[in-house]
Structures are given as C-alpha cells and as structure tokens.
C-alpha positions as CSV (number, residue, x, y, z in Angstrom):
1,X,20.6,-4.5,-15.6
2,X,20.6,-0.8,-18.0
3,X,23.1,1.4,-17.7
4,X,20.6,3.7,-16.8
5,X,20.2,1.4,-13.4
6,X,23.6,0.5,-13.3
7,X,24.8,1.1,-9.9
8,X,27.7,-0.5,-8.3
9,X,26.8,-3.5,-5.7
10,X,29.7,-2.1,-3.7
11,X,28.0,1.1,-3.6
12,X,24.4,-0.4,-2.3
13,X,26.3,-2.7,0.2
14,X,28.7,0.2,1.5
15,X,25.6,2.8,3.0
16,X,22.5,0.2,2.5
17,X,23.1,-3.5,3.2
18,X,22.0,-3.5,6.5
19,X,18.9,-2.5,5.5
20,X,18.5,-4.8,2.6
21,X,18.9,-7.5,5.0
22,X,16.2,-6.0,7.7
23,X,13.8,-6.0,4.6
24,X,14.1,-8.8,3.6
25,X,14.2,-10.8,7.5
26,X,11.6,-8.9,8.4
27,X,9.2,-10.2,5.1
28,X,9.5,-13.8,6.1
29,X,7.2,-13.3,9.4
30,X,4.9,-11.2,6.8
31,X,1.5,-13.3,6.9
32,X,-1.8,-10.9,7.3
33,X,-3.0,-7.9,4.9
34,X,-2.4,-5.7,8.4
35,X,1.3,-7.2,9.2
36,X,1.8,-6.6,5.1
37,X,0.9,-3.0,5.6
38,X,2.7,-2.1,8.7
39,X,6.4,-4.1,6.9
40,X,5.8,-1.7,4.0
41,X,5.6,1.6,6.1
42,X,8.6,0.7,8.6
43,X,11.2,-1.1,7.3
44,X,10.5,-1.0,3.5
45,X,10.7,3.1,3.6
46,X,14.3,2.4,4.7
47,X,15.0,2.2,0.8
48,X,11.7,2.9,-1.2
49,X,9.8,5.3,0.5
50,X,6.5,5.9,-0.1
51,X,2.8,7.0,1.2
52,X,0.7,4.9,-1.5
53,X,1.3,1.5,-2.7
54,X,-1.1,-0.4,-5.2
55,X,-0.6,-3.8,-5.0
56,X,-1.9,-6.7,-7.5
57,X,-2.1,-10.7,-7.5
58,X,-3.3,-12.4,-10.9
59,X,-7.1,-14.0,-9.3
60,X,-7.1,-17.0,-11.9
61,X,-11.2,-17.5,-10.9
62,X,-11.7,-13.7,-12.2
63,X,-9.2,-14.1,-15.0
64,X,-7.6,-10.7,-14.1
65,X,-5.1,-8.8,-11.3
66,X,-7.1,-7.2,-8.4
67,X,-5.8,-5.1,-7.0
68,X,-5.5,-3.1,-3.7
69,X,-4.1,-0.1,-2.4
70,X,-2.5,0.6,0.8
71,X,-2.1,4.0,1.8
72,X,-0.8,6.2,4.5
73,X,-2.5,9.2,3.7
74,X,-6.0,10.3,2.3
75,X,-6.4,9.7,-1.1
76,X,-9.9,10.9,-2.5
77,X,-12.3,8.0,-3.3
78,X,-12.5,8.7,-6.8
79,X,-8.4,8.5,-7.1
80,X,-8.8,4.7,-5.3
81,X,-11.9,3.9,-7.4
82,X,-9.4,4.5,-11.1
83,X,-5.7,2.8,-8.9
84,X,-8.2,-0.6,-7.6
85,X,-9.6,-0.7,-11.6
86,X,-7.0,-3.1,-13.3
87,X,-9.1,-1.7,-16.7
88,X,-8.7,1.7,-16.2
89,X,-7.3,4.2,-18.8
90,X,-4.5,4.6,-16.2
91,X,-3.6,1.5,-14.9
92,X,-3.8,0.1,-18.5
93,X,-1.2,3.0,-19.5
94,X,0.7,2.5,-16.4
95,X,1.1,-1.9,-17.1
96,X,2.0,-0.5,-20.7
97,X,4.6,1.7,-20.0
98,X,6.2,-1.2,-17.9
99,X,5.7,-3.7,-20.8
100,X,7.4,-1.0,-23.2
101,X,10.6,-0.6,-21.4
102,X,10.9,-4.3,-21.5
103,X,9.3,-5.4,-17.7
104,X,12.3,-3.0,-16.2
105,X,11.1,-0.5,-13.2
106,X,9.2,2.2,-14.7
107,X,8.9,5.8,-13.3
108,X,5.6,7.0,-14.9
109,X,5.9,11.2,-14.9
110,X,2.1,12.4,-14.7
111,X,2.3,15.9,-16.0
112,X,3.7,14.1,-19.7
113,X,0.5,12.0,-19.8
114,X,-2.3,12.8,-22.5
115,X,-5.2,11.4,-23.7
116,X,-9.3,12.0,-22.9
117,X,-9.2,8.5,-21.3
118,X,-6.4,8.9,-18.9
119,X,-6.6,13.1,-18.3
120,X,-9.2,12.6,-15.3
121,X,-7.7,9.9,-13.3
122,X,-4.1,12.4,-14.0
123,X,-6.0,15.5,-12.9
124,X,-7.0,14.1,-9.8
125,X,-3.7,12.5,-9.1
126,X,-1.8,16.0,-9.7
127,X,-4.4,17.5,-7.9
128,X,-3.4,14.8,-4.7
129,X,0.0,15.8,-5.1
130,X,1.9,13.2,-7.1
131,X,3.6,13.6,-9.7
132,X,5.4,10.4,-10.3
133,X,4.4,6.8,-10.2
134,X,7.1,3.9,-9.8
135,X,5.7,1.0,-11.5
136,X,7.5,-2.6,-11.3
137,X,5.8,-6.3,-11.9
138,X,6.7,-9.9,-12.2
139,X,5.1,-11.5,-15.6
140,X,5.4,-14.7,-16.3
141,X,8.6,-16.0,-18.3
142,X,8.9,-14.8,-21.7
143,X,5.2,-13.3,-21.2
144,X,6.0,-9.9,-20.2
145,X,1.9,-9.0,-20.8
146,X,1.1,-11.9,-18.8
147,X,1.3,-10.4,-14.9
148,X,1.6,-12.4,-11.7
149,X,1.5,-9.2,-9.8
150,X,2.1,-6.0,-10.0
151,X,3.1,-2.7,-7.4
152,X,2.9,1.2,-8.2
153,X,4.4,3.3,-5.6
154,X,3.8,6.9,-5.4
155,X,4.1,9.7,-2.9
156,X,3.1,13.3,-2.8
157,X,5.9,16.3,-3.7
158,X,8.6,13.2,-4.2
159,X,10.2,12.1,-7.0
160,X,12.0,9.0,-7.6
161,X,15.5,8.6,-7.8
162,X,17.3,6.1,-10.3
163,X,18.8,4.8,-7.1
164,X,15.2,3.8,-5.6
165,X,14.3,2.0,-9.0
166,X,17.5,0.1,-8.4
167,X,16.1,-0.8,-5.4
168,X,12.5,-2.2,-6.4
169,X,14.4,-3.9,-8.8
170,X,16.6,-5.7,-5.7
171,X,13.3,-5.7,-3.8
172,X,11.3,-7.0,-6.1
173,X,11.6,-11.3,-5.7
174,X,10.5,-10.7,-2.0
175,X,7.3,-8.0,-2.4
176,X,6.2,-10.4,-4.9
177,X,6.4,-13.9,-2.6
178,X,5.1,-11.6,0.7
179,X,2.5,-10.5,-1.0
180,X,1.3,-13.2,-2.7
181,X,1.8,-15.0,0.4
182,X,-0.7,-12.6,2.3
183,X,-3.1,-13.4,-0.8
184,X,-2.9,-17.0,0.8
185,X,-3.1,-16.5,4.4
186,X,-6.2,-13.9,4.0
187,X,-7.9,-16.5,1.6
188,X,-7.4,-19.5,3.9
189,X,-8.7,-17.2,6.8
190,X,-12.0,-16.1,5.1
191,X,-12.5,-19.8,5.1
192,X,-12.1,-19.7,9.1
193,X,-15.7,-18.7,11.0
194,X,-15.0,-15.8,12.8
195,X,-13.9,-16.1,16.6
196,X,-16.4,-15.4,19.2
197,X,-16.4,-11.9,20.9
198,X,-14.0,-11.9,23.8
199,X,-14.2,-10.2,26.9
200,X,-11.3,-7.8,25.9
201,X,-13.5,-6.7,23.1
202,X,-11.3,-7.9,20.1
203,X,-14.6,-8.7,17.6
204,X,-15.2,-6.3,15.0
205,X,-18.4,-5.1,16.7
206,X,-16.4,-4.3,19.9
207,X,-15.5,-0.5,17.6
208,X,-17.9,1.6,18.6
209,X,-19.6,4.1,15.6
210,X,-17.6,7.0,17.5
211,X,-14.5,4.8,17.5
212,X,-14.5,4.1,13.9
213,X,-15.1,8.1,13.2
214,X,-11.5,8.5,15.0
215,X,-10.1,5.8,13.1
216,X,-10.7,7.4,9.9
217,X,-9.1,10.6,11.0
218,X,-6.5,9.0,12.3
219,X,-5.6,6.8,9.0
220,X,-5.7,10.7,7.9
221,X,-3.0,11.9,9.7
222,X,-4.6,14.0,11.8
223,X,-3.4,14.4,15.8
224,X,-5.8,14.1,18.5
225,X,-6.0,17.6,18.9
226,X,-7.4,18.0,15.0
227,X,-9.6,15.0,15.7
228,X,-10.8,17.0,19.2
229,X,-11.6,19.8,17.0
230,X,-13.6,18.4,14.6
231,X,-15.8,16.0,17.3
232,X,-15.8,19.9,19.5
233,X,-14.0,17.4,22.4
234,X,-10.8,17.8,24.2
235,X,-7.3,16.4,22.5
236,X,-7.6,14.2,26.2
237,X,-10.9,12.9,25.6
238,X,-9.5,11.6,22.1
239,X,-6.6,10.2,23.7
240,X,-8.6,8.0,25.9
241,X,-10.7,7.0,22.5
242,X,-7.2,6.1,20.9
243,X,-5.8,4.3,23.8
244,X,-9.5,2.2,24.2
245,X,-8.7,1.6,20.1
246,X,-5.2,0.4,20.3
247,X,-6.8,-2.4,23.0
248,X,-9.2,-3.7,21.6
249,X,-7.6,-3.6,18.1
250,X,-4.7,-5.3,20.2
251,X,-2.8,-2.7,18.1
252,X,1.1,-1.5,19.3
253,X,0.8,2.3,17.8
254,X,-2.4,4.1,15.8
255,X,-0.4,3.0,12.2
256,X,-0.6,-1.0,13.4
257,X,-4.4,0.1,14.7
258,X,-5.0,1.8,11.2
259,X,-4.0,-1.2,9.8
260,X,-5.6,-4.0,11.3
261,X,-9.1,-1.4,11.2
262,X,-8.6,-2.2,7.1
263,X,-8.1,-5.8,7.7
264,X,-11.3,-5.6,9.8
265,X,-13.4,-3.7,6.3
266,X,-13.6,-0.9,9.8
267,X,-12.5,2.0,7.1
268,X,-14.0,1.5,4.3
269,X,-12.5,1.8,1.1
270,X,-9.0,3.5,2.0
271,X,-7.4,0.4,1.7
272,X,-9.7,-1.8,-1.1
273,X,-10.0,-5.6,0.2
274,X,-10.8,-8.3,-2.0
C-alpha cells in the first residue's frame, strides 16, 4: 500500500472492525441485482458512503465492461446515458486515471477535468452536485488495462477522504466476487420462464400505471406528502399506494421496494439493467 493510503491496521480495527466484518457477512447471502442494491446502501455506507455507484463486469460475448448504475437519488438521464457508456469521454478518462496511478483507488476531482470530449458529461455532473468520483477496479494480473470489473462511487456535496480509499481498497476482493456473483444469479434467472401471477399480486403486471408513477418518486426521495402534492391527493391516500407497493413487491421498506421495482425494468433507466 502508498504512503499516501498508509493507515495503520490498528487504527481501522480500533473504531471500524466491526463493521468490516458486517460487510463482508452480510455479501455472502448477496445473490439478486435488488439484494446487491439494498447491501450497498445499508451496511456498505457504514465505511464508503455513497448515493451513486456504477458498477461493471467484463461481458466476454460483447468484448467490453457493461456497466450499470445504482443510485439512490435522481440522476438526470443524460448523466446515466455518459456513466452506463464504458466508451465515453468520461468513463474512458475515469479507467485512465485508475490505470495511471498504477490500479490504486483513484479520487477523480471534476472541476480539474478539461477537454471538449469530457466537458459535457463534467458539466452535468457539477451541475448534479458531485464533485468527486472514487474510482477502483480489479484487472487482470499484470494487465492493469485489461478490467474484470470496475466501481465509481460518487455522492453529491461529499468528498472523499484518504481513509474511505483505504477502505475500497480493503473492500475491494468482496464488491468484486458479489458483484460478479449477482452477474451470475441474474444471468441464470433470465434463463428461468417467468412465474405465474399469484394471487398476492407478485407479477410484474400486478404495478398498476399509478403505482409505478409513485415508485419513481419515491426512488426520488420524495415523502408521500411531496408525492400527494404532485398527484393533487392526500399524503394518506399515498400511504395506502406505498403500503399496496411494498406487498406486492414483497418489499420490507420503500428502498428494498425501489429496488426490486429496478430488478423488475418497473423504473426505467434509473438503474441500467443489462
């Protein structure tokens, strides 16, 4: 490890161990796109917190890394469009930058980037909020431009600290096999016909046009007395909508509802499936 990263073990152990070891428990029952995204905004934020993750496996049939993002916040379309293009001006600056300081985690400060190619997709992102990416990837050995997979975390208003890239470094063996494991699962299920309705409504076309309106607010952020004003209903009426939602979803909580609606293609392109 740098200098620059060089933080005692006695240090990380004495105020974080515990959750280093709920991380990493927690990733082994991580098998589903929805259980990937719920892990990564509970018990991952514990020591790398963050509202945007892109995520990328190496697809050997497409000869590439595709990649997805999975956010807790809105993030305008154009923004996912340029973080789900492996080939964009950005992404290609953003794998460089990684490559250059020699595959260690990379802290990618927006405001110093230049170029035509790259200035729109930094715009917008400046314009979102962030101001920092942190970049980090497993290449193959001795291959550093030869990527197995790749994760860029970012949040708006935050910085990173050189004690979080310490972290994605620790962290990084176990994002890389629970994601790629997810890349599995979800493959192996797409192979599966899907299940016949069921009475309590758990089929895709069991979310009602309405249903999926709320959903997309709530992925937003926004409380059911937001969502009321927007539909002209009462925050109660919404609240009946959410709880109807969470049951037929099977969901826990709107975030675990949010997040199987992605699994589900329900939202659109807030989370980018392949």
């Amino acid at each position: 490890m740098s200098n620059e990263l060089a933080i005692t073990s006695g240090a990380i152990e004495a105020s974080h161990a515990e959750n280093l070891v709920r991380i990493i428990e927690n990733a082994a029952g991580v098998q589903r796109r929805y259980q990937f995204f719920v892990w990564s905004q509970s018990s991952l934020q514990a020591l790398l917190p963050h509202q945007m993750a892109v995520c990328g496996a190496w697809k050997r049939a497409r000869k590439q890394v595709h990649l997805e993002v999975f956010n807790s916040i809105f993030i305008p379309a154009t923004v996912l469009a340029t973080l789900t293009d492996g080939q964009s001006a950005l992404m290609q600056r953003a794998v460089g930058a990684w490559i250059d300081n020699r595959g260690k985690p990379y802290v990618l400060d927006l405001e110093s980037l230049a170029g035509r190619a790259v200035e729109p997709a930094r715009d917008e992102l400046l314009g979102a909020g962030f101001s920092e990416l942190l970049i980090h990837c497993v290449s193959r050995p001795q291959r550093l431009n030869e990527l197995e997979s790749l994760f860029v975390f970012g949040s708006p208003g935050k910085r990173f600290s050189e004690r979080q890239r310490v972290y994605v470094d620790m962290l990084m063996p176990h994002l890389h096999t629970t994601y790629l494991r997810v890349q599995s699962v979800e493959r192996e299920m797409n192979d599966v016909p899907p299940p016949a309705p069921t009475r309590e409504g758990t089929s895709r076309s069991a979310i009602t046009e309405r249903e999926k309106q709320i959903l997309g607010w709530v992925r937003e952020g926004m409380s059911n007395h937001e969502i009321g004003t927007e539909l002209n209903i009462s925050p109660l009426t919404v609240k009946n909508h959410v709880q109807k939602i969470l049951r037929k979803l099977g969901a826990a909580n709107r975030a675990q509802a949010v997040a199987r609606a992605m699994t589900l293609n329900l939202l659109g392109r807030s989370v980018s499936e392949g």
